[in-house]
N, C-alpha and C positions, 0 to 999 in steps of 0.2 A: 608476419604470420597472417594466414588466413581470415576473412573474417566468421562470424560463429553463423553464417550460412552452411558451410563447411559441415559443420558436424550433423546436420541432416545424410550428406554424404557419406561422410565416414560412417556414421553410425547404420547407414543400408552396407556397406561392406562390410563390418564387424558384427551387428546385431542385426542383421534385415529383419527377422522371426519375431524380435521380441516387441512384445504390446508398449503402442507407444502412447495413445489416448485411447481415452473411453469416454463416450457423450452420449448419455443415454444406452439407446440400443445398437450404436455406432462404436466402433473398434476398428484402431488402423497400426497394423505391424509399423514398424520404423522404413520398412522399403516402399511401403504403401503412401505411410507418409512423404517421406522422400521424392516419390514420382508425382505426390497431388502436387506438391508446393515447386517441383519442377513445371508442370505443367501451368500451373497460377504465376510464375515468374512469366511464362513465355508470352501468357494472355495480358500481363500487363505489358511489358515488351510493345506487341504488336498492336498494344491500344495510347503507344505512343510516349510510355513514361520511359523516362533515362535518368542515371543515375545521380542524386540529391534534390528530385522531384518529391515532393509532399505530399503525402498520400496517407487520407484519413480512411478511419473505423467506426461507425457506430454499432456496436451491436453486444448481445448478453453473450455472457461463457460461451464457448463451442469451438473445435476440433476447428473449422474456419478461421478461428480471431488467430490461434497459433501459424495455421498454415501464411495465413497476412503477415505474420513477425517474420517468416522463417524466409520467405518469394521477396522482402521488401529488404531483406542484411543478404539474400543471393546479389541484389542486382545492385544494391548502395542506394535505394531510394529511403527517406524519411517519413516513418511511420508517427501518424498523431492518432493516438486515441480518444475518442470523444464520450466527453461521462453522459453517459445514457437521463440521468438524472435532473440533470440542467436543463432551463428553459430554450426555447430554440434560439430567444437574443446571445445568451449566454454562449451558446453552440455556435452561431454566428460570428460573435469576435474572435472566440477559438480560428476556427475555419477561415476567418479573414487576415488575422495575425500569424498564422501558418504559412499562408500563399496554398494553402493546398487545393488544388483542381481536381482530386478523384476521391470520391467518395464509394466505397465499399457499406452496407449497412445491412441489418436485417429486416426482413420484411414485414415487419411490425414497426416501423419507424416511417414507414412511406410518406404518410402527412407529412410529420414533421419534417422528412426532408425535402417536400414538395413544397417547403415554404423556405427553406435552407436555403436552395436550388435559388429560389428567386432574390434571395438579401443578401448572396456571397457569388464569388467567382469559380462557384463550382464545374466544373465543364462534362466529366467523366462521372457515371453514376453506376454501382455494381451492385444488386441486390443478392442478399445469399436467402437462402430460400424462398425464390421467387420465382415469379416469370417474367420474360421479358413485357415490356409496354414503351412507351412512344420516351425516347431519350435515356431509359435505362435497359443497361442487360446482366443477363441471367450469370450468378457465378459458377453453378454448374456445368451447363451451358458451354460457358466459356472456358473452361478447366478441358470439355472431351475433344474440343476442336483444336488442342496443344498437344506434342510430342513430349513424351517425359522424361529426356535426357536431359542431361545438367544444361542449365541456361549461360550464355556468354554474356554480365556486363559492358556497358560499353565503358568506362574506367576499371582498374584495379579498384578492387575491394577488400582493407583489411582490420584493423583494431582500432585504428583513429580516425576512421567515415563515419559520419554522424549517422544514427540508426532509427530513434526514436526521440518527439518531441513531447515528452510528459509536462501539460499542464498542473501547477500546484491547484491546491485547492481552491486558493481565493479567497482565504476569509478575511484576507482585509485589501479593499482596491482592487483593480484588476488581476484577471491571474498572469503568473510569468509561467516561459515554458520552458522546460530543464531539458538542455539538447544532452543526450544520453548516447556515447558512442556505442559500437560493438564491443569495443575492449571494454567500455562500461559493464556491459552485461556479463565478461570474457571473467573479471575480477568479481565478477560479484559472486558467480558461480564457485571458481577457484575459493575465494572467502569460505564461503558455506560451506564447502563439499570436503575443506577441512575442520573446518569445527564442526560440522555434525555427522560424519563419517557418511556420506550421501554415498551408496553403490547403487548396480544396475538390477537389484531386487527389490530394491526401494518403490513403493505404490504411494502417490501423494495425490491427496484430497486437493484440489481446489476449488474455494469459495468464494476468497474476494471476487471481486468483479475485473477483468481484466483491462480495463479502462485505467486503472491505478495501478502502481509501479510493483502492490502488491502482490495483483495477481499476476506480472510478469516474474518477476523475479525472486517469488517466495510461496512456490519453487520452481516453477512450470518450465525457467528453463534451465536450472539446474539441475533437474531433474534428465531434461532431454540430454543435455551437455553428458553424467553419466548411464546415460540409457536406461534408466529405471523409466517408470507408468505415470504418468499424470491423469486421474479420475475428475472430471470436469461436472461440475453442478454451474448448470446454469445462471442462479442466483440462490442465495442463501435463501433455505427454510429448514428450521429447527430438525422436524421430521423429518425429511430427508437425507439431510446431514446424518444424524444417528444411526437412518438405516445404511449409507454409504460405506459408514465407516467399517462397521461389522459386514455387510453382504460384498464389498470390495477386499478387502482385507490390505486396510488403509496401515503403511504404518509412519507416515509425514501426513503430521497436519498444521498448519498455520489459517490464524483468525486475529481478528482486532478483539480486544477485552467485551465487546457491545456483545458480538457472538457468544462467547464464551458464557456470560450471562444470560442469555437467550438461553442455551443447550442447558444451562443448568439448573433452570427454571422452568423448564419443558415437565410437561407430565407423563412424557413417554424415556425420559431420560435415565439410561443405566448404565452403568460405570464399563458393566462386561462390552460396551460398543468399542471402549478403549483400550480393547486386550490385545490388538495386535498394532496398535500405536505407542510406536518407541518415543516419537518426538510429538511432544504437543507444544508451541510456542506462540505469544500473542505479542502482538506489536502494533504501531501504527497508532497508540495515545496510554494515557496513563493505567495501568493495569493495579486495579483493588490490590490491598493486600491482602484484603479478607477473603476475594473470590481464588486468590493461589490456596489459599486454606481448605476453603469449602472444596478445590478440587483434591487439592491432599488426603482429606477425609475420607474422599472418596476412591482413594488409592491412584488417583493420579496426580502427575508432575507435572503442574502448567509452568512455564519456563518463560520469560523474560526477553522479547530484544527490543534493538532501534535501529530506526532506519528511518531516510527521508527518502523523495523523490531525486534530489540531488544526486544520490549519491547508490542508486540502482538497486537497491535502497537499500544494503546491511551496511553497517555502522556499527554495532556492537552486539554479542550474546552472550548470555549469563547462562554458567554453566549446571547441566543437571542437579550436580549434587550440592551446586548452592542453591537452587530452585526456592528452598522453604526458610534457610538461613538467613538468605541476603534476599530473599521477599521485599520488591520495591527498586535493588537496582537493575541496572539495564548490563550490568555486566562488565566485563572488556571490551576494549576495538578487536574488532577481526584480525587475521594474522596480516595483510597485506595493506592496512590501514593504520596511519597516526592519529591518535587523539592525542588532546590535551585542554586544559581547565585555565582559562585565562582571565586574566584585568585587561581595564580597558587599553595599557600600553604594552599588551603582546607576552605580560609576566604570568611565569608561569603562578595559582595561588599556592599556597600553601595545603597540603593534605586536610580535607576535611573543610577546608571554607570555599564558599559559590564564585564562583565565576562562568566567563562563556561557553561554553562546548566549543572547539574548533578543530578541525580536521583536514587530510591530506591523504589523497591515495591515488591509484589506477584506474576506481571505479569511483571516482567523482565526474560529475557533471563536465563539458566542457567551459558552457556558460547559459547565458540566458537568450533566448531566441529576441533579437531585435532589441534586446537590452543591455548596451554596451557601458552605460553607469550600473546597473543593480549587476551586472557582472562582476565588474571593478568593486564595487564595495562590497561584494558578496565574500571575496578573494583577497579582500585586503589583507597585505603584509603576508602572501603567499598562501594563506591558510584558510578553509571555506570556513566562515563564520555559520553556527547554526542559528542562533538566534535564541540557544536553548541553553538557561543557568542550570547550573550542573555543579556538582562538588565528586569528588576523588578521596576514598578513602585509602588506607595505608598499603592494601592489596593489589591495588589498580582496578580497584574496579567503581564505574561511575555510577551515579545516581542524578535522573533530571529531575532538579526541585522546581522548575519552573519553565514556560515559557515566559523570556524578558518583557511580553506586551500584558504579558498577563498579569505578574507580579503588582501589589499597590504597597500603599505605604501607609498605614496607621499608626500618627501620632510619633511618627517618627522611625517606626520598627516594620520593618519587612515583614510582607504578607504573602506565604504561597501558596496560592490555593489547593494546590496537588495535595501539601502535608494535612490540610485541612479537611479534604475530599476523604482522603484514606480515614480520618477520624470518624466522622459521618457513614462511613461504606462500615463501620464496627456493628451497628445495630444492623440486627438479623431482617428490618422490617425493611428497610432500605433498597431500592431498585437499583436509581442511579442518583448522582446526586454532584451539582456542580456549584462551585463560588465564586462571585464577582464581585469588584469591589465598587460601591458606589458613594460618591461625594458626602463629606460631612461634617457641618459646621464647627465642630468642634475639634475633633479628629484626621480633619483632609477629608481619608477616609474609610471606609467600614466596610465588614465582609458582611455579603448576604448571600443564604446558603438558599438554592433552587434543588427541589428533593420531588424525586417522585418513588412510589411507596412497588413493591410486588403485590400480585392482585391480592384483595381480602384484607392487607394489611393496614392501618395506618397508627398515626402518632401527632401530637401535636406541635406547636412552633417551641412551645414550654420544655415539652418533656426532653424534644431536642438538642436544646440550646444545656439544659442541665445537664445533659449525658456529655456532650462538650468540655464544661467548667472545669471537669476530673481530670482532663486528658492531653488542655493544652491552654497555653499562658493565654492571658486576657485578652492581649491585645489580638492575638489568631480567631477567638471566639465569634461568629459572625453576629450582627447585631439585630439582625431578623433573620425569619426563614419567610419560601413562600412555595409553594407547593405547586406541580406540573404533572399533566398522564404521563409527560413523556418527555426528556430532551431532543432538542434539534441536533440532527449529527451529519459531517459531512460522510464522504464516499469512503471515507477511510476510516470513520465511526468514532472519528473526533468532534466530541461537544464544539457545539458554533458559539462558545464567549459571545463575539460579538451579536450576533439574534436575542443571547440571554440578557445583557449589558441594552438593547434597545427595548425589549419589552420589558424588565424590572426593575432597572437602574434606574 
């Protein structure tokens, strides 16, 4: 089978007419797109890349970052995305650990990558919204001086050539980079477009940042894959988001929980924004159980999944109309994906007790870029370990009580912070609110709860810890609290444990 370059094609034979992005004041039919991302193939081409050459991104949302996914699966070249957010040492090893020699970026990055340029092996430098200057050129520019008929490969290009290098996040050591084939992407799509009945009317908001496996694949390209609209926000703001939703006539939306609590905590914030939104689903770290409520209340269904980078990234979705029932799990595996709940020799547990999440499908990873042991043990006994305890109730549907680095041990008994977070997130005063465990002469060791308050509100370590007592056995009860404006989160709007564990522990 082709690779999902292809369906830029197809989809100019079948749908040429229909709106394919919106960026800002920008709109491109699917033939329009078709011909840029022909033309953006040819200009790389003729600037010398061939097929399984590394070829990075730096830049916010925009109708661009797609057309680079779509010109780099035509020709079989390896796209890396770079988190805009990271320092430029950080950006560095990214780029050095790639082998990538062509950088694509926005021209709001320039410094930074004028200092990139000189600590990596970068050789090729594309600015998009720019103008040319002494060693870089113009991706405009370079787009009008190409023919916009389909580009030739110089290999076959089809479901098993590595497409994209998704760096993890990193929060603990170096980051690894998750080679993600086309077929990766090919199944991720298929996944979703059967559990959430994805058609070509379909209008999806995108928010994450497209640097994360989020904004690639939840929905931006399932959405292209069947012809519906992808609405691109540059970077999340509350405000804007709201107005998108209603003035677009959004009805796919996906956010991480961090968002969700932003939008609902906004003073411009009204449920009517979500009237032509079928799917609202959050993913990407632990999702309140109290913030599914507070959207219930408000006549909407916030919905449940999981996903990693690994694995392009769905993994599982919990279905609407268990949305407020099963509040907390992550659902089922998608249809083209195995799960299961294991011990440490491969058994499966028993319904209802913790073990590892581990998985198998079409749309897993191939492996780890230049990491040919965290491959191997990533895969062990066939099965990609997540790293993430999890228990299976009688339904089949999973719940993650934990990540395994996170979990401690006091006095003998298991500590999940998750179950404990959810306690915490009950009082209405509450922002966000994370637990880590720290040493304790007595105990090993003890939970201590990191809370930060929504504006106007607060509470004290006292009144906390009592609302606690009611709710959950002794040994869960954290043994202080300490108070923050705000959590550290990374780009997927996962609390950074370890930032909390160096400054409170």
């Amino acid at each position: 089978m082709q690779g999902i370059g292809f369906w830029l094609t197809k989809r100019e034979m079948l749908s040429g007419d229909r709106e394919a992005l919106v960026d800002r004041d920008r709109r491109l039919s699917y033939r329009e797109l078709n011909r840029r991302v022909n033309r953006l193939a040819k200009y790389l081409q003729a600037m010398g890349l061939r097929y399984g050459d590394r070829c990075a991104i730096l830049a916010y949302n925009c109708l661009e970052f797609v057309e680079v996914i779509f010109a780099t699966a035509k020709l079989g070249l390896i796209l890396v995305p770079l988190n805009w957010r990271l320092s430029p040492v950080e950006l560095a090893f990214i780029l050095s650990d790639s082998g990538a020699e062509t950088l694509l970026f926005d021209f709001g990055f320039a410094e930074v990558v004028g200092s990139l340029k000189k600590e990596t092996g970068i050789k090729r430098l594309i600015v998009i919204g720019g103008r040319a200057s002494e060693g870089v050129d113009p991706y405009e520019e370079g787009l009008d001086q190409q023919p916009d008929d389909e580009p030739r490969p110089d290999q076959p290009v089809g479901l098993d050539t590595p497409h994209i290098i998704m760096y993890t996040a990193g929060t603990t050591g170096l980051p690894k980079g998750a080679i993600l084939s086309q077929g990766a992407s090919f199944w991720n799509a298929i996944n979703l477009e059967l559990d959430m009945y994805f058609n070509s009317n379909d209008r999806d908001l995108l928010v994450l940042p497209m640097f994360h496996i989020g904004g690639i694949g939840l929905f931006t390209l399932p959405m292209i894959h069947v012809g519906g609209t992808v609405v691109i926000q540059r970077t999340f703001d509350p405000a804007e988001t709201l107005k998108l939703l209603q003035g677009e006539n959004i009805t796919l939306f996906f956010g991480v929980p961090a968002i969700f609590l932003f939008l609902i905590q906004h003073p411009h914030f009204r449920p009517e924004a979500f009237d032509k939104v079928r799917l609202v689903m959050s993913g990407g770290a632990p999702l309140p159980v109290n913030l599914v409520r507070q959207y219930h209340e408000a006549g909407i269904i916030l919905q449940q999944g999981f996903g990693m980078s690994e694995a392009a990234p769905s993994i599982s979705t919990l279905s609407k109309d268990l949305a407020l029932k099963k509040a907390g799990s992550i659902g089922r595996a998608v249809f083209h994906l195995e799960a299961r709940v294991v011990d440490h020799d491969m058994n499966d547990v028993p319904v209802g007790e913790v073990g590892e999440l581990v998985m198998r499908g079409p749309n897993m990873m191939q492996g780890y870029w230049n990491r040919p042991e965290a491959t191997k043990e990533a895969f062990a006994g066939g099965w990609f370990h997540s790293g993430d305890l999890a228990r299976m109730d009688e339904d089949g549907d999973l719940y993650i009580v934990e990540r395994k680095k996170d979990m401690f041990i006091s006095g003998g008994e298991n500590v999940y912070p998750a179950e404990v977070e959810n306690a915490i997130f009950e009082l209405p005063q509450v922002a966000e609110a994370a637990v880590i465990g720290i040493k304790d002469n007595k105990w090993g060791e003890v939970g201590r709860a990191v809370v930060a308050f929504k504006p106007g509100e607060q509470l004290t370590e006292e009144e906390i810890l009592n609302f606690l007592k009611g709710r959950l056995a002794k040994f869960k009860v954290p043994k202080s609290v300490v108070f923050a404006d705000q959590l550290p989160r990374n780009a997927a709007g996962k609390v950074l444990k370890n930032a909390l564990r160096e400054k409170y522990s």
